[in-house]
N, C-alpha and C positions, 0 to 999 in steps of 0.2 A: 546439451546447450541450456541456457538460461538465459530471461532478460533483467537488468542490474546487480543482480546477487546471483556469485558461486563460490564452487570450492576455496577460492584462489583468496575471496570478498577475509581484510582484515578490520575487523568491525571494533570500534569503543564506544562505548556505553556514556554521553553523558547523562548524569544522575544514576550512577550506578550503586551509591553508598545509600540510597534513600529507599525505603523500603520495598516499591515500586520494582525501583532499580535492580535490587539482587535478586527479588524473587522471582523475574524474568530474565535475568541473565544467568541466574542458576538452569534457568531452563534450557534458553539459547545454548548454551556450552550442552546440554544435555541432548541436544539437536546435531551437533557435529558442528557448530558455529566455531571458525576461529576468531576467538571475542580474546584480545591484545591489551586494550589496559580500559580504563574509565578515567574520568575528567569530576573532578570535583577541586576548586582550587583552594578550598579548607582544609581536606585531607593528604594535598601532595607529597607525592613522599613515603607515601604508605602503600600498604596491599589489600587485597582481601582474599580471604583463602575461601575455594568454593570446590567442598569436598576433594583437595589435595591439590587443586589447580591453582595455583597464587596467580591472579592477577593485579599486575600494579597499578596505582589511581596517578595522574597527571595533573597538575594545575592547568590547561590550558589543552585546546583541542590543539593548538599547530605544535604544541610541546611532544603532545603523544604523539603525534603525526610524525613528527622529527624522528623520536624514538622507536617506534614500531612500524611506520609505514603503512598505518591505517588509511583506509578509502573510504570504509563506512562510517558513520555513527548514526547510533538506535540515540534518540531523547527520552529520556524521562524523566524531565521537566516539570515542576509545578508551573501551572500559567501564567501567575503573575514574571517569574523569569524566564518563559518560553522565547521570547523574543528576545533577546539578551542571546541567549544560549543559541538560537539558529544564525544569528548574524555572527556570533562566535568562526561557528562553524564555516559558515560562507566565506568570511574572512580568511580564513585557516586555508580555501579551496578544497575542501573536501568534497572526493567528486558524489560521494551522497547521504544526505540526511535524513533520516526517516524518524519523520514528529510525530508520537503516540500520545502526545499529550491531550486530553480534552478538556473543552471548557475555555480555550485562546481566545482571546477579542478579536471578534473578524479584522478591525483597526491593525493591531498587533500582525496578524496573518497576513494581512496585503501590506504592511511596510516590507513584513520582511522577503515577501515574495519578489516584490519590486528590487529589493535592494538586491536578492540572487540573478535579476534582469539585467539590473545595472552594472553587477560586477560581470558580466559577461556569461553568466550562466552556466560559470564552473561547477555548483554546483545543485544537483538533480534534486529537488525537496520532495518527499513522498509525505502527504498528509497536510495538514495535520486532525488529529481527531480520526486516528485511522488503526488497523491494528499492522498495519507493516506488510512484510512480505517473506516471500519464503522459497525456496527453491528446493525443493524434497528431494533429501538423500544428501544436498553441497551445505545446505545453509539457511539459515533464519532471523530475520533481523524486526525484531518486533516482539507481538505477545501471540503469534495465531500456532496453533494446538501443533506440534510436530509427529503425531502422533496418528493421524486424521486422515492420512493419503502419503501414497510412493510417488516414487519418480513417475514422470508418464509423459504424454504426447498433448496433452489438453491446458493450454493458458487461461488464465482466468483472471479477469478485471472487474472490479467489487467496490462500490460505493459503501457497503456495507461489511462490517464485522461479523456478523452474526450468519448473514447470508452465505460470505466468503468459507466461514467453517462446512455451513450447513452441502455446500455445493461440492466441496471438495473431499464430505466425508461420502455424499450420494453417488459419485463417481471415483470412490477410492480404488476400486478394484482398476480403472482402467491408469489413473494417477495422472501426474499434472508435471508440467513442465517448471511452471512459476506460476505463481498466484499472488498478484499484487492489490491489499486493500489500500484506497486511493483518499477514501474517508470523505462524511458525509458534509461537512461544513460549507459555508459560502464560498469560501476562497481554500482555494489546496492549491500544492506545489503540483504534481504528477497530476494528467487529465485520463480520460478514458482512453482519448485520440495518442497518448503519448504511450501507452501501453499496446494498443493497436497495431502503433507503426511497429512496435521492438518486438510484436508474435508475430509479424507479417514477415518480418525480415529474420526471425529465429528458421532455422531450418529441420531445428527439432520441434516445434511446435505442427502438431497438423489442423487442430481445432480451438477457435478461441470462445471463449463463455465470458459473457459480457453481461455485469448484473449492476441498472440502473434504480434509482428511486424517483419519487415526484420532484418538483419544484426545479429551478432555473431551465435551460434548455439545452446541458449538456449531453444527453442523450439524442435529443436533434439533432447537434452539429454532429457528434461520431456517425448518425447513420447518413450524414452527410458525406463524411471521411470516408464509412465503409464503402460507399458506393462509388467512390472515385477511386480509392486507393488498396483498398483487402479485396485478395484473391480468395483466403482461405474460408472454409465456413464459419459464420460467426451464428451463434444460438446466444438469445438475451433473456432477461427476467426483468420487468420493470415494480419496485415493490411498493404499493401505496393506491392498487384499486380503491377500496373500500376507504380512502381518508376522506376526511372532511374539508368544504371549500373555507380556504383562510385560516386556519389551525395548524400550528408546525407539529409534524410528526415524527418525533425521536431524535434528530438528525436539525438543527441549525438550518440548514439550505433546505429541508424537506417542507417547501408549503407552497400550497396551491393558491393560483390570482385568477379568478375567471377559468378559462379553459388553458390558459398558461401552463405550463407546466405538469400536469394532468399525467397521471399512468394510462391514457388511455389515447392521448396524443403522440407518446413517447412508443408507445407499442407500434402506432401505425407509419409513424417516422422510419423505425428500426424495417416493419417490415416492406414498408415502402426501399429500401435499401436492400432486399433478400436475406434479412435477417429472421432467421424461423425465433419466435418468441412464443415462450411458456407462460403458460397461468399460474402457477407454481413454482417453486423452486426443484419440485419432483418432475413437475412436467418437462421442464428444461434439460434437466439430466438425463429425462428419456430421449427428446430431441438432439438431444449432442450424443447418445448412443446410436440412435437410430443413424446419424450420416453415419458414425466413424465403423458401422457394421456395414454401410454401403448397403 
């Protein structure tokens, strides 16, 4: 099982001609990705050959969609057109979009959020400012390493990039169901909670790993969520002890107001919720060993 992305996922690449674009999509394909065509509406018409694989380019995301019968598209978008390019998509009804693009104007991110509300929330935006997600062994739709971890029993939901690798090369041996980065910015499409629900209800998932950062109170409400609504064990990592008060760290949404938002609030939230949370990103990987050795 998987949640959003599997074997079955027909993925187009908008911004696939742009350098960004191929050298991640040469990859995806190298993942077991079925990646069907790219959107560039300068190049329609055309192809590109990626080591013997021609894939064709489309003017238009509902064009490919017509033609292929795509459900997914990976973005990679310059910002200044990222918004253009998601409402594209929305339009299109494509049931999901995952924005890797970084650097979006939160402005830009919450119209188009909103505008996926409004059109009735056909379609699921993962990011933006995030490295995507992955389903190891079916599929990849993103830039996150395929290389890294196997199939397995362990979900995992990641604020972060860096972490999301880091976590899922620490527990390669036992491997991962799906591993969704959800991305660090003010505003994103996918929440912690919205990954939560889809490990809670996967029946191949037994453990989920839940890795927060400082700033806003998203990590609050999910251990809100976990404690109403997750059966399964949830192990967290919250990253941003040691930041400074009022200084954004790394990450757009990552800053601290007061006791606001605090890795040290977010810990006690999670374990107020029966959430066993790590000091590390190592520590974590041992506590999701330790349940799943019973």
């Amino acid at each position: 099982m998987a949640i959003f992305l599997n074997k079955d996922s027909k993925v187009i690449v908008q911004g696939m001609t742009g350098a960004t674009g191929m050298k991640h999509t040469k990859l995806m394909l190298g993942d077991g990705t079925n990646i069907v065509g790219g959107v560039n509406p300068r190049k329609a018409g055309t192809s590109v050959d990626f080591d013997g694989t021609e894939i064709p380019v489309f003017g238009t995301v509902a064009e490919a969609m017509k033609e292929t019968g795509a459900n997914v598209s990976v973005l990679f978008v310059p910002p200044a057109f990222a918004k253009a390019a998601v409402v594209e998509a929305i339009d299109a009804e494509i049931a999901l979009a995952v924005v890797i693009t970084e650097g979006i104007a939160v402005h830009d991110s919450a119209a188009f959020y909103a505008y996926a509300v409004e059109k009735g929330n056909k379609t699921r935006i993962i990011g933006p400012n995030c490295p995507g997600l992955i389903t190891p062994g079916q599929s990849n739709a993103g830039i996150i390493p395929g290389d890294i971890t196997k199939p397995g029993r362990i979900g995992l939901v990641s604020k972060s990039g860096t972490l999301t690798y880091q976590m899922m090369y620490e527990l390669r041996d036992i491997g991962f169901s799906s591993a969704v980065g959800i991305g660090g910015d003010p505003v994103i499409g996918t929440t912690h909670i919205d990954a939560l629900a889809a490990f809670e209800a996967d029946p191949e998932t037994d453990l989920i790993v839940m890795i927060g950062e400082i700033g806003g109170d998203a990590e609050e409400r999910a251990a809100d969520f976990i404690k109403a609504n997750v059966t399964k064990p949830v192990v967290g990592y919250v990253a941003g002890f040691t930041a400074p008060e009022g200084k954004t760290m790394g990450h757009a949404g990552a800053i601290v107001s007061g006791s606001s938002g605090t890795a040290q609030a977010k810990k006690e939230a999670l374990e107020a919720a029966g959430v066993q949370v790590g000091k590390t990103p190592t520590e974590t990987a041992k506590l999701a060993r330790a349940i799943l050795a019973g």
